[in-house]
Backbone bond lengths (Angstrom), bond angles and torsions (degrees), N, CA, C in turn:
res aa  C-N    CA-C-N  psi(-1)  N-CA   C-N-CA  omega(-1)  CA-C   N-CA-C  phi
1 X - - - 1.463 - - 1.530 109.71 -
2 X 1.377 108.50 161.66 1.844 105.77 -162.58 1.932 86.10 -88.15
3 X 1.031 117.08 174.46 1.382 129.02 178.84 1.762 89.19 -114.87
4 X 1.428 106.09 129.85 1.261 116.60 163.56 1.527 120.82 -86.42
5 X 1.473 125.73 135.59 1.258 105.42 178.15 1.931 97.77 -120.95
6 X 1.585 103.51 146.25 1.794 112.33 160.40 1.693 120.01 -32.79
7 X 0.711 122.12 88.68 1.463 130.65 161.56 1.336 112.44 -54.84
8 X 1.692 150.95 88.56 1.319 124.28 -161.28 1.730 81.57 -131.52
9 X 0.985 136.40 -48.79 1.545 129.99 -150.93 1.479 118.99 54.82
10 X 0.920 91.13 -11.72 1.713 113.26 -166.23 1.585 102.17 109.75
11 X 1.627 108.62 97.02 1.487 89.38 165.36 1.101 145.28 -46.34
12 X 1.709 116.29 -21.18 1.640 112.60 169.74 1.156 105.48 -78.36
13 X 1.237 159.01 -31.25 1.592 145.33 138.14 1.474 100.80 -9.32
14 X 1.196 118.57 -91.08 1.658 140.13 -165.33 1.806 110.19 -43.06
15 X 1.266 100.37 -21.65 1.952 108.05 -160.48 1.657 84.31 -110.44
16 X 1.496 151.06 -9.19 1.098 136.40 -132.60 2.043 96.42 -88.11
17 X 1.157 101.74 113.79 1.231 110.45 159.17 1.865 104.43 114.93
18 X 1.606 91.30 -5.41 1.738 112.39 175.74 1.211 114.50 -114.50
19 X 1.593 99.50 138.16 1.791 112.88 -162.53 1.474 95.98 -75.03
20 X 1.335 125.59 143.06 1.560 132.49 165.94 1.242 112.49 -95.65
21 X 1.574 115.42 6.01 1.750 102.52 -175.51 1.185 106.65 -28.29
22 X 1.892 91.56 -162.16 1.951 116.70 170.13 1.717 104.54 -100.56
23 X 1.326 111.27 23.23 1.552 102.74 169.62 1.132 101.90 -67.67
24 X 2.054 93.91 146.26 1.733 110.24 174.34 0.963 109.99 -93.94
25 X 1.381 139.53 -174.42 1.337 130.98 -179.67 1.188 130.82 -92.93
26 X 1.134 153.72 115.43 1.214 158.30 -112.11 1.418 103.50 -73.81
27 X 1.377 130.56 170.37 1.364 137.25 -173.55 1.727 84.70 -79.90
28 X 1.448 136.82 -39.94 1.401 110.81 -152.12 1.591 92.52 -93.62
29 X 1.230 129.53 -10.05 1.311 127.33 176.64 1.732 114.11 -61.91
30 X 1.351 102.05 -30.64 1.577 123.03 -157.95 1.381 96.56 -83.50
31 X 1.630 113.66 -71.62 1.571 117.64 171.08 1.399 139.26 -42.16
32 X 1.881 102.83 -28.88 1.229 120.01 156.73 1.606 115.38 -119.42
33 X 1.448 103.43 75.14 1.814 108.26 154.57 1.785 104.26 -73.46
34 X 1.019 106.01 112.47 1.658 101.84 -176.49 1.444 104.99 -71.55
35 X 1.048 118.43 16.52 1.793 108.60 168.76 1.621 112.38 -127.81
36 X 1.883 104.08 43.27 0.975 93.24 141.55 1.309 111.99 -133.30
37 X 1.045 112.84 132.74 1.292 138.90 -137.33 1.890 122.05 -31.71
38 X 1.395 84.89 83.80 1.480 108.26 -166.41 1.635 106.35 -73.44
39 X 1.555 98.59 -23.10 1.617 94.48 -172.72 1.724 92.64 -114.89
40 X 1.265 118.96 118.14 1.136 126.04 173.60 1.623 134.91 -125.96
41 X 1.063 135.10 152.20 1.661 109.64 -169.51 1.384 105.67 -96.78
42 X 1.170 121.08 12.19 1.803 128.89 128.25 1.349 120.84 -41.16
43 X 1.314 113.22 6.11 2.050 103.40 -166.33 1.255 102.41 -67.15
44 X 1.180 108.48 159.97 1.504 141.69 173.94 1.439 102.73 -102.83
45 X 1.226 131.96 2.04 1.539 131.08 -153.10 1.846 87.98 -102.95
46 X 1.498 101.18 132.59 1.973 100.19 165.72 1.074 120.51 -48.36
47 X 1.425 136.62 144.94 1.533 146.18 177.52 1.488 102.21 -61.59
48 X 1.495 102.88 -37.73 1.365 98.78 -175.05 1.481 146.82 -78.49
49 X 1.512 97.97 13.28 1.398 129.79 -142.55 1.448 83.02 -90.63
50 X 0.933 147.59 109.52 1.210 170.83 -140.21 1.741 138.21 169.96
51 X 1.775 126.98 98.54 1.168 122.10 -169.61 1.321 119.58 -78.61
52 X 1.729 116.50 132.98 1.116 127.71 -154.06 1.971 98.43 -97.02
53 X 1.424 90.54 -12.94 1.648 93.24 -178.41 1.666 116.44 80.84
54 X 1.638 103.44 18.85 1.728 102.61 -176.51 1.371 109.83 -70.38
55 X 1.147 130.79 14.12 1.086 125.49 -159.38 1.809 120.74 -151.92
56 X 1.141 105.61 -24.23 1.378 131.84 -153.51 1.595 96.25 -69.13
57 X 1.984 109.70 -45.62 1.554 99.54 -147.84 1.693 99.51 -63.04
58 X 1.420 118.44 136.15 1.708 116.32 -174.38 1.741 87.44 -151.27
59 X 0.961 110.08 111.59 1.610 114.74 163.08 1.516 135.18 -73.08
60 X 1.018 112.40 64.10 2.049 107.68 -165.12 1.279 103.82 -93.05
61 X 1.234 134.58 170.38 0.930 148.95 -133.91 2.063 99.25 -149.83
62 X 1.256 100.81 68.70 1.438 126.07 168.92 1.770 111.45 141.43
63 X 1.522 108.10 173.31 1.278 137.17 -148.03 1.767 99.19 -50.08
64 X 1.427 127.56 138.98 1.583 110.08 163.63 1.311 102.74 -128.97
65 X 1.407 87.02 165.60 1.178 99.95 -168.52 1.727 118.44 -129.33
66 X 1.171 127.85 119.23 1.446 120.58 -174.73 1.562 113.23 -85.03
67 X 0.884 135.95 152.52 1.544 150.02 -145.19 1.007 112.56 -142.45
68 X 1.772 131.27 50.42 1.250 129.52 -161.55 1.627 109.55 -65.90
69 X 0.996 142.86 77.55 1.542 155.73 -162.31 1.181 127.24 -121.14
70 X 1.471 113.31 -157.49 1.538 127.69 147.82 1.396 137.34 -53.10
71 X 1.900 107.46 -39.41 1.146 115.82 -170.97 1.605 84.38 123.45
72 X 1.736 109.08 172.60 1.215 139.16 -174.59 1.324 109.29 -134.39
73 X 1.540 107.58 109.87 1.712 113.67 149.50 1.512 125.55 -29.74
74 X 1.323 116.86 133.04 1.861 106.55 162.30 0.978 98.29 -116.23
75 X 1.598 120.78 12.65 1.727 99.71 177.29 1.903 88.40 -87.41
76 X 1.365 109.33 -21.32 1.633 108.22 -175.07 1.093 123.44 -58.88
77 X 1.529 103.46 -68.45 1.369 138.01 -132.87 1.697 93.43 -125.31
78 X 1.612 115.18 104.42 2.085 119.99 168.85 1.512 99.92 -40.86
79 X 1.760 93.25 132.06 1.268 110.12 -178.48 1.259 113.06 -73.46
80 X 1.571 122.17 1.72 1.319 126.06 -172.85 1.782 111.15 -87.31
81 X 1.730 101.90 -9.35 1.388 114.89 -174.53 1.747 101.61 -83.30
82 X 1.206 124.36 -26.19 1.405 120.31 -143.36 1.893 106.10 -136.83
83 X 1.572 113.88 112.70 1.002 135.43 171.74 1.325 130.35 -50.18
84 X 1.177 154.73 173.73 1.338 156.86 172.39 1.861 91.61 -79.45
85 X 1.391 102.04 138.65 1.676 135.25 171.73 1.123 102.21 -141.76
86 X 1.734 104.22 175.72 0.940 129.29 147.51 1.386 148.06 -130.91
87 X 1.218 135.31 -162.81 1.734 123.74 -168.08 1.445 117.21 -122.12
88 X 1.451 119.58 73.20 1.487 126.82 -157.69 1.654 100.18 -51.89
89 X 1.267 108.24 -22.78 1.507 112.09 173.20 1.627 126.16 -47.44
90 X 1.716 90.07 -73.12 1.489 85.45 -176.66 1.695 106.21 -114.10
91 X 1.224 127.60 11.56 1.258 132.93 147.26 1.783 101.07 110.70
92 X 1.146 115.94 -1.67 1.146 115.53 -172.15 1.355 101.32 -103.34
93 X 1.506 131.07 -176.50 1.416 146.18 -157.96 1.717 97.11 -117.44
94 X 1.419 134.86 22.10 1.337 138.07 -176.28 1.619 91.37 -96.59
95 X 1.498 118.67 104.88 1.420 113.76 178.39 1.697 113.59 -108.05
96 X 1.369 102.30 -16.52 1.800 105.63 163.11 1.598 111.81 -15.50
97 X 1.151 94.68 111.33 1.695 99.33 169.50 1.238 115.47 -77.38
98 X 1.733 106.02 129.73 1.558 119.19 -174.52 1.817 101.51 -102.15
99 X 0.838 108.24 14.14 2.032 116.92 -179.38 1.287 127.05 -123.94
100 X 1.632 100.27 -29.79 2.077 87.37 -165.80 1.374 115.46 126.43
101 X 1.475 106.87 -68.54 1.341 125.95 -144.87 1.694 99.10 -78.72
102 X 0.897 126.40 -52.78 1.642 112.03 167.13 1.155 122.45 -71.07
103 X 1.409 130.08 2.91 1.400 119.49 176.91 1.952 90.81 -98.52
104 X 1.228 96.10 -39.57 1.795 94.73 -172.18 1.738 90.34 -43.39
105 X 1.812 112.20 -60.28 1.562 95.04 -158.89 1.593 131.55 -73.07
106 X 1.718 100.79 -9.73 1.451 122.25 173.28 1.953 97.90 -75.69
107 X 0.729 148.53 1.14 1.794 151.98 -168.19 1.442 71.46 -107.08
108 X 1.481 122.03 -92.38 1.580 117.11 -147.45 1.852 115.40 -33.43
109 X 1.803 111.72 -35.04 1.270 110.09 -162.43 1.339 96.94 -95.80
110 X 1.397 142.89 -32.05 1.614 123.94 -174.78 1.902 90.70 -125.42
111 X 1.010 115.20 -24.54 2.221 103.91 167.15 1.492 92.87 110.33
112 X 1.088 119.65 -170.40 1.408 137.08 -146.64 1.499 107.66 -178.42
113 X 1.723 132.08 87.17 1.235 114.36 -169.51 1.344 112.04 -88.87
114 X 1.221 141.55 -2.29 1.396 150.01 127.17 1.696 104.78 3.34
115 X 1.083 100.50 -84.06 1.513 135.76 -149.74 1.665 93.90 -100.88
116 X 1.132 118.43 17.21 2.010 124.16 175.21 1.508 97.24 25.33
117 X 1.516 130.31 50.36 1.553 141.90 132.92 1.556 111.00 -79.44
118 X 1.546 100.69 129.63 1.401 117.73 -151.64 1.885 88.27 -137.20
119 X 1.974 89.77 92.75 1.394 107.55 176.28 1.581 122.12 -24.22
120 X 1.415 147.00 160.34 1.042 148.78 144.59 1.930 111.07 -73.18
121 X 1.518 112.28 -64.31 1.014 94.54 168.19 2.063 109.44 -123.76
122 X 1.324 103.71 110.92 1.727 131.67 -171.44 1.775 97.00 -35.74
123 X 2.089 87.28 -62.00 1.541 112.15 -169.11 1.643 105.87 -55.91
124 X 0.933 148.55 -50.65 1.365 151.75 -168.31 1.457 114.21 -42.52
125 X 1.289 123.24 143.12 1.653 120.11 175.22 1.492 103.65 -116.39
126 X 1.432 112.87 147.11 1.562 114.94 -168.19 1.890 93.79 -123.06
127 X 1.260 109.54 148.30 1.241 151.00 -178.10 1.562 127.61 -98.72
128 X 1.129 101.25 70.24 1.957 100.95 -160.81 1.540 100.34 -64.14
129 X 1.158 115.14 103.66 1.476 106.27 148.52 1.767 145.95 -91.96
130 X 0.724 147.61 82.41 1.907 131.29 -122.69 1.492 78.79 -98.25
131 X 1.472 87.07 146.27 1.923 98.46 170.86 1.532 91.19 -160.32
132 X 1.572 125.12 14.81 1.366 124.50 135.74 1.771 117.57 -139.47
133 X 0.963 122.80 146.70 1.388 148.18 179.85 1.821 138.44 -148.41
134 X 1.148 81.44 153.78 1.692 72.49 173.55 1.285 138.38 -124.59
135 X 1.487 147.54 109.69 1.232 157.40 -131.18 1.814 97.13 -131.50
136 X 1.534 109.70 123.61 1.507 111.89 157.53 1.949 95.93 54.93
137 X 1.715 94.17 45.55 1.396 88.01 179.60 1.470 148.24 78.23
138 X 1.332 107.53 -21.63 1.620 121.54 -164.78 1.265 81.86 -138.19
139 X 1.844 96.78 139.78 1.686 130.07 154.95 1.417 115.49 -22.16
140 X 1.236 118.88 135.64 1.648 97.23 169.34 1.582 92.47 -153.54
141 X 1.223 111.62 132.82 1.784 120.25 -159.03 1.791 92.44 -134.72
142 X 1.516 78.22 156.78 1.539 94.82 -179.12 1.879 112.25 -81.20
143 X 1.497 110.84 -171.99 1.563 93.44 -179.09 1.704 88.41 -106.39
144 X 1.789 109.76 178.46 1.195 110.85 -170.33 2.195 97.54 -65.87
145 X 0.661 152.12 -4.81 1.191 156.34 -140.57 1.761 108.25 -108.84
146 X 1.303 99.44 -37.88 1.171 128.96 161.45 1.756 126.78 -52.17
147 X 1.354 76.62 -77.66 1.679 103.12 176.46 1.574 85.06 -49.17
148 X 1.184 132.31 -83.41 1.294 130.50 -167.92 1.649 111.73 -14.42
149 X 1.623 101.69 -58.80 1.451 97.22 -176.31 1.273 153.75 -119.02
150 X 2.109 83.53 42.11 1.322 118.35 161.00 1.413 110.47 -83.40
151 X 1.757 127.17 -27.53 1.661 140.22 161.60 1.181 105.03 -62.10
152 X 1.481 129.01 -30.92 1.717 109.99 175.52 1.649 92.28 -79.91
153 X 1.103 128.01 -61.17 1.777 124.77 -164.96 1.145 124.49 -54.26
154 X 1.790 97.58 -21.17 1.348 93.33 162.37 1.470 133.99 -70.68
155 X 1.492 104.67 -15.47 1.675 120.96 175.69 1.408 89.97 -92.15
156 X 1.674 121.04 -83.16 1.448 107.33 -153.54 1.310 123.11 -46.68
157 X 1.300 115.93 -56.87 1.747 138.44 -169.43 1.790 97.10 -63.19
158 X 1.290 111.20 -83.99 1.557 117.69 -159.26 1.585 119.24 -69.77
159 X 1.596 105.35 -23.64 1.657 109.22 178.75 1.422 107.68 71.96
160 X 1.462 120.28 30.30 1.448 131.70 174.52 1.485 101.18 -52.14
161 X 1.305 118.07 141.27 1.681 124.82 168.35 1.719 93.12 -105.04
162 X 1.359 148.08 -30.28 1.269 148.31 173.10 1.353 111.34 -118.43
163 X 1.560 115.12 132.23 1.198 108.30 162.15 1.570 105.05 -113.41
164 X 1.490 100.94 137.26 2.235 87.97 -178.23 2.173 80.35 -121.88
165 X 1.551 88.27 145.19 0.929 120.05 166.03 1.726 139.56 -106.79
166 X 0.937 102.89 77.00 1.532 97.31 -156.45 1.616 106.74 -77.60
167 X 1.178 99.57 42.95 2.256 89.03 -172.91 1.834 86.45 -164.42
168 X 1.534 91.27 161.81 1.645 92.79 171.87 1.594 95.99 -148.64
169 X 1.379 115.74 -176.17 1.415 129.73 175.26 2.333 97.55 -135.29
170 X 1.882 67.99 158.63 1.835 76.22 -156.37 1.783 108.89 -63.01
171 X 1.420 111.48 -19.19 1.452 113.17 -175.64 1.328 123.06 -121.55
172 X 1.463 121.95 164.46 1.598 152.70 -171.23 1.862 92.23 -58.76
173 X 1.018 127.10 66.77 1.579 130.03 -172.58 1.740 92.90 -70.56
174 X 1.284 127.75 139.29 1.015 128.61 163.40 1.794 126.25 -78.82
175 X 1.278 99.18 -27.68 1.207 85.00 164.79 1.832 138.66 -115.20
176 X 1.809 88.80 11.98 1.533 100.42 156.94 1.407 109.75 -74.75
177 X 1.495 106.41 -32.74 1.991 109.58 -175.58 1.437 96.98 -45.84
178 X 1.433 121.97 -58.04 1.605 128.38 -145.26 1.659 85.40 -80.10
179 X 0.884 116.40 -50.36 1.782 104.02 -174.78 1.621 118.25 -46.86
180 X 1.688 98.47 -46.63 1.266 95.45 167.07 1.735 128.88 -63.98
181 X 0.927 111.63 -35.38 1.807 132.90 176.38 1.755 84.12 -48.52
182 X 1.371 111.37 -49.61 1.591 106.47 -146.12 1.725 92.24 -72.28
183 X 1.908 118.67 -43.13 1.527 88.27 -159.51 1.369 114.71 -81.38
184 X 1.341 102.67 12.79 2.000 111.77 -171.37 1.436 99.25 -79.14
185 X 1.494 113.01 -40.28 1.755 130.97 -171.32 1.525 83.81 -72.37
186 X 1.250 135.76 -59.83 1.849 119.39 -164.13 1.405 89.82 -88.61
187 X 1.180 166.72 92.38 1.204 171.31 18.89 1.648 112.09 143.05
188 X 1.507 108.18 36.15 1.167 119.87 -173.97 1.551 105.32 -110.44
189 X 1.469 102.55 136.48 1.551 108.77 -167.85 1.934 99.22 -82.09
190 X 1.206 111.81 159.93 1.398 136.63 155.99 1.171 111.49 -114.75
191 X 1.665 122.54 113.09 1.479 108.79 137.18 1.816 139.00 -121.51
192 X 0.997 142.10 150.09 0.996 149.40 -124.72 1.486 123.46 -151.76
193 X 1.288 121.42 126.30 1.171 119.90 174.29 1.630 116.55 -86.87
194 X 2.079 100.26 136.23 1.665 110.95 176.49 1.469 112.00 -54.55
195 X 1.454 117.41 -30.85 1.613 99.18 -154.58 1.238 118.08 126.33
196 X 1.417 114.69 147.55 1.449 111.52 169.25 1.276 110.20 -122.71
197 X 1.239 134.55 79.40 1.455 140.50 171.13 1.285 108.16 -106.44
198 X 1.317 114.66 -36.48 1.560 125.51 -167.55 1.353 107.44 102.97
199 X 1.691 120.19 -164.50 1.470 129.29 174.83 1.441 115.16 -77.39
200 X 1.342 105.05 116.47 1.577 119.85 -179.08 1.266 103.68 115.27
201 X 1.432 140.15 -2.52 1.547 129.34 -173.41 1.451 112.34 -72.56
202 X 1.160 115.93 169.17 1.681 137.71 -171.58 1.840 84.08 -68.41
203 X 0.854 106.68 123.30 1.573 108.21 162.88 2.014 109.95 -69.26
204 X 1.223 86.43 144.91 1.539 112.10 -163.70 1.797 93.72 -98.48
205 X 1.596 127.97 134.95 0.989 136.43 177.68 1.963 111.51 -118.40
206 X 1.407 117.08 123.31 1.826 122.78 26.59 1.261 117.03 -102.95
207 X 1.241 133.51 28.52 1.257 132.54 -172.52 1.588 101.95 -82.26
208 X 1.404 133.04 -31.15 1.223 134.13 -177.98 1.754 103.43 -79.24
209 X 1.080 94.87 -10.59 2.100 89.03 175.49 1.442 122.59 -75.72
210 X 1.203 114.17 139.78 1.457 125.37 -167.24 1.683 118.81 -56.09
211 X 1.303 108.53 -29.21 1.793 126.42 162.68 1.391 112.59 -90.66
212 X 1.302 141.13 23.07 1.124 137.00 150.15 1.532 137.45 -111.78
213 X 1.319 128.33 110.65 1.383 117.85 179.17 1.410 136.79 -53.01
214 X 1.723 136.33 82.27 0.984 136.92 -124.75 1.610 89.63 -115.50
215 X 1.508 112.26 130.39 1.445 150.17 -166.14 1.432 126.76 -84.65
216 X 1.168 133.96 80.73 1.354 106.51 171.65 1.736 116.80 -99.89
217 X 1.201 118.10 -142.59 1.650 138.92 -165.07 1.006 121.21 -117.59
218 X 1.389 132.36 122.77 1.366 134.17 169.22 1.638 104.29 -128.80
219 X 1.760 87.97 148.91 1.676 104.40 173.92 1.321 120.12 -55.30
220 X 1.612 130.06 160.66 1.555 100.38 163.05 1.608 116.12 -67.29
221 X 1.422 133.19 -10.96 1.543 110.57 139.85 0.836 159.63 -29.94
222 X 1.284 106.52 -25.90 1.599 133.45 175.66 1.877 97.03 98.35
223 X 1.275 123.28 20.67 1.550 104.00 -172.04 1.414 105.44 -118.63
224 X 1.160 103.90 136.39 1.572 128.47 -171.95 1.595 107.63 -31.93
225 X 1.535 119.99 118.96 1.291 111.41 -158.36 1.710 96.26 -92.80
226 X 1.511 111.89 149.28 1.578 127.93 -154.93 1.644 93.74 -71.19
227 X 1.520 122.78 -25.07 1.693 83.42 173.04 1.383 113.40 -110.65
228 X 1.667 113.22 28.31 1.240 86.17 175.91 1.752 124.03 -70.46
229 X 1.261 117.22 166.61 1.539 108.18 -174.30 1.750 111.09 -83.00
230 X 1.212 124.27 -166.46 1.136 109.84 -178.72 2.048 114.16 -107.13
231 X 0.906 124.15 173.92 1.945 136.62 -166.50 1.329 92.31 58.75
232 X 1.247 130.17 59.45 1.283 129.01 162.13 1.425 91.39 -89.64
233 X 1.554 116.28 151.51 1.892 107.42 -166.21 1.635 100.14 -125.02
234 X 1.078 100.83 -12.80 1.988 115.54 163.69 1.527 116.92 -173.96
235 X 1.440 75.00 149.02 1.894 99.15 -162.16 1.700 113.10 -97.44
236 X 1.299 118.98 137.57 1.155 113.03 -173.14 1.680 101.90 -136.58
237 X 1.569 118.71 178.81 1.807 110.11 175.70 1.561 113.78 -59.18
238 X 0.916 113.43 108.73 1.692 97.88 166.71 1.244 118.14 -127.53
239 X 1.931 118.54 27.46 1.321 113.85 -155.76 1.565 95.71 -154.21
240 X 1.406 134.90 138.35 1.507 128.48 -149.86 1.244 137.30 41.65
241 X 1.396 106.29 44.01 1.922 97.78 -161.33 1.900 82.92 -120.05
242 X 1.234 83.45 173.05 1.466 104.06 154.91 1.306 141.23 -153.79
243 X 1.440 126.91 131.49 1.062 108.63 -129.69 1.653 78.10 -147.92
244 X 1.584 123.69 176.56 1.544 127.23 -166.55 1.501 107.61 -91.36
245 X 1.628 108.77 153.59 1.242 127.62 -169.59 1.785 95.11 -90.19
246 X 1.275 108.67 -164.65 1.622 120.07 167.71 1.348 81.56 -98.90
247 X 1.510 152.61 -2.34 1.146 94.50 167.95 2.141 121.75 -129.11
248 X 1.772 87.74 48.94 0.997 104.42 -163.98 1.482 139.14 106.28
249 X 1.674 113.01 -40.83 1.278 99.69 -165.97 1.797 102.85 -123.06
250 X 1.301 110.03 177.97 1.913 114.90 -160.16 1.213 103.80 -52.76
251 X 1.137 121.81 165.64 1.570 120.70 144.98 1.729 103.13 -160.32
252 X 1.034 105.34 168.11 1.383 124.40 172.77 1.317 122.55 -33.12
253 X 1.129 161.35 137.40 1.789 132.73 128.77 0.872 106.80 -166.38
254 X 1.747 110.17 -171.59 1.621 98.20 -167.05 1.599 84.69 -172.36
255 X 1.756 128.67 155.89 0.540 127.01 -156.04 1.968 120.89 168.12
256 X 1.104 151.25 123.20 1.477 155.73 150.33 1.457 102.32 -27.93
257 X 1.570 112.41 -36.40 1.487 125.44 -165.40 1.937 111.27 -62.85
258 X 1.733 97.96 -62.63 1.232 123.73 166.11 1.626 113.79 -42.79
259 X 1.172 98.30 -49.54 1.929 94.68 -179.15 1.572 119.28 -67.86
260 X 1.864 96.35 -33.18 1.472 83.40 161.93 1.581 141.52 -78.25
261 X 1.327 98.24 -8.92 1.799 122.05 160.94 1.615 102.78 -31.66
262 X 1.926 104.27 -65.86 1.754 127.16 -140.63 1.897 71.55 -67.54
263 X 1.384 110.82 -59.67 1.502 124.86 -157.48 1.745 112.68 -26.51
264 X 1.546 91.52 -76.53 1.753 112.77 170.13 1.776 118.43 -47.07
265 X 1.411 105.96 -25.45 1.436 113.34 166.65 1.366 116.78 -62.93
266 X 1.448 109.22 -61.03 1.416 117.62 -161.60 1.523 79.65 -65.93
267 X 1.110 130.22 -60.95 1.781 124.24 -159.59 1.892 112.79 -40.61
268 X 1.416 89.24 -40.75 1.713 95.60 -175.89 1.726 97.54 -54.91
269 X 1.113 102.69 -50.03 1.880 101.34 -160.78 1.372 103.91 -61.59
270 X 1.051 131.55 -36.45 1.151 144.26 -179.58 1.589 89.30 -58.75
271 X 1.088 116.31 -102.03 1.926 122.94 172.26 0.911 109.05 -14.00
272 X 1.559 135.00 -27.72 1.523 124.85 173.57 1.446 111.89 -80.05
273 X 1.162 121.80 -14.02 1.712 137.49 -177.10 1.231 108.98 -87.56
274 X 1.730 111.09 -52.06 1.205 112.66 -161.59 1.395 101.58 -130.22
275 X 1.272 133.69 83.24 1.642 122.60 175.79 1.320 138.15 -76.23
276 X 1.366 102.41 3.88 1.444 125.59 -171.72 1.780 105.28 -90.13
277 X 1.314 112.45 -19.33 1.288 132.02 -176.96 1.709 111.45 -32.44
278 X 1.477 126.05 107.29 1.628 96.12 153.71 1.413 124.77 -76.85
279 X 1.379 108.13 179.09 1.462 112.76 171.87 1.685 111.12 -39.43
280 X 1.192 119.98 -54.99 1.418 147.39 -113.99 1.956 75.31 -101.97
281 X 1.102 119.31 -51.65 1.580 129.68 -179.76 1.443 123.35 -84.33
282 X 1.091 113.80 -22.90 1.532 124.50 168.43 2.121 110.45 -79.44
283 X 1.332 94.96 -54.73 1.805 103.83 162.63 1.291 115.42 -30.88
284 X 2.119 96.87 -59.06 1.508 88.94 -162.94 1.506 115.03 -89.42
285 X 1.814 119.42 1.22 1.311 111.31 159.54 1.253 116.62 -64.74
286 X 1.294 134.21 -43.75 1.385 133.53 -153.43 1.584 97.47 -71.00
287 X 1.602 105.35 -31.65 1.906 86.60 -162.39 1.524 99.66 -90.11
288 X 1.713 125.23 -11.36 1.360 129.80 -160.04 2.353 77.10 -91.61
289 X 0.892 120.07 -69.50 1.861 94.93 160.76 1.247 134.85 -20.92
290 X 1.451 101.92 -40.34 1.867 100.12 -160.87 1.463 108.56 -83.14
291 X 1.515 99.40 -30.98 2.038 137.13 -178.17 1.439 90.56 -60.93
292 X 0.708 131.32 -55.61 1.652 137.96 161.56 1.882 122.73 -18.58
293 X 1.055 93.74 -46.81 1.481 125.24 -175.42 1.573 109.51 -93.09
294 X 1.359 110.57 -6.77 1.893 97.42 -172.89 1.420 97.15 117.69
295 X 1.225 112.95 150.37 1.372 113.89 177.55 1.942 84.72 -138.94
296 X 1.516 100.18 156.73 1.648 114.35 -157.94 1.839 111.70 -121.41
């Protein structure tokens, strides 16, 4: 089993500009934990939904980051933070988040002054990719096949240096495996949230893959939050925080998802220091930092 280590940086660093009350997590946080099994080969999403990259080439001048998610608010989140994507969903380039859940984890990495969320990393540019949404009310997710090759587009098409994953599917997909194989081979990190089942859950994929840095939850105590799942390999806040809605302002939640937000943040800053970084050396700074802090 992987040894998890405390991720703290100092949680008041990590929480700065976010309330730590005893809020629980909101009813829509709860109904939508995106790791249960949001991406299914049940999709409703077109086969054809596929990015052609008409849009993508954008040259900025620091770390990006792809956001394989919901999509991103602009009523939330400055449009100056967030790159051209697209919507593996319904095939078009409309990445507006219709849920929450990617704008909550896009607030943690560049902030939300709406909602007085106070980015981890400001400088970073994010990459909406949606590979869940919602149409006529109900969830509607891509198949694992898909997801797969929103992780290649995120290398070929967008030139992502991070991909964060905040969702998984319950099985060994063969061709999410090879996607993942592929961004470890072009030297692009994945990270990923374990899950919220708690100890003993079905491991959530790609977070269970051997090239991915897999995420769980901590209290603002710093103590291992009760659902995270287990080989989580560092722990970050994912439990009393608050963080921005799509439609601007705080709310409650909590989540494996959220910690991998703080995770992919701290990684960018790092990448802004050191860009030469592989996966394999950037991983093992963050947890030889976190190891620093206590290991759990």
């Amino acid at each position: 089993m992987k040894k998890a280590f405390l991720f703290l940086m100092s949680i008041a660093i990590l929480l700065t500009g976010c309330s730590t009350g005893s809020m629980d997590a909101s009813p829509a946080s709860e109904s939508f934990s995106v790791m249960e099994d949001v991406v299914s080969s049940d999709s409703e999403a077109p086969l054809d939904a596929e990015s052609d990259g008409s849009s993508a080439k954008v040259d900025v001048d620091g770390v990006k980051i792809a956001l394989l998610d919901t999509g991103i608010s602009t009523k939330a989140i400055d449009a100056s933070h967030i790159l051209p994507g697209y919507n593996y969903v319904t095939g078009t380039e409309d990445t507006e988040d219709q849920i929450n859940h990617g704008t909550a984890v896009a607030s943690v990495i560049v902030g939300c002054e709406s909602a007085k969320v106070t980015g981890i990393a400001p400088e970073a540019y994010l990459i909406p990719l949606v590979i869940v949404t919602k149409q006529d009310g109900e969830a509607v997710s891509v198949s694992p096949e898909q997801l797969a090759q929103a992780i290649r587009d995120s290398i070929d098409i967008y030139q992502a240096d991070i991909i964060n994953v905040s969702l998984g599917i319950r099985e060994d997909d063969p061709a999410l495996r090879e996607a993942i194989a592929y961004a470890d081979k072009k030297g692009i990190s994945v990270i990923s949230a374990v899950g919220n089942d708690g100890e003993g859950g079905r491991p959530y994929y790609p977070a269970s893959y051997d090239t991915v840095l897999a995420v769980g939850s901590c209290d603002k105590n710093g103590e291992k939050s009760s659902f995270t799942q287990d080989d989580a390999q560092v722990l970050a806040p994912g439990e009393h925080i608050m963080l921005a809605s799509r439609n601007g302002v705080p709310y409650g939640i909590r989540g494996t998802s959220f910690a991998t937000g703080y995770i992919s943040a701290y990684a960018a800053k790092i990448l802004a220091e050191e860009p030469a970084l592989t996966p394999e050396k950037l991983y093992r700074k963050i947890i030889e930092e976190a190891e620093s802090f206590g290991n759990v």
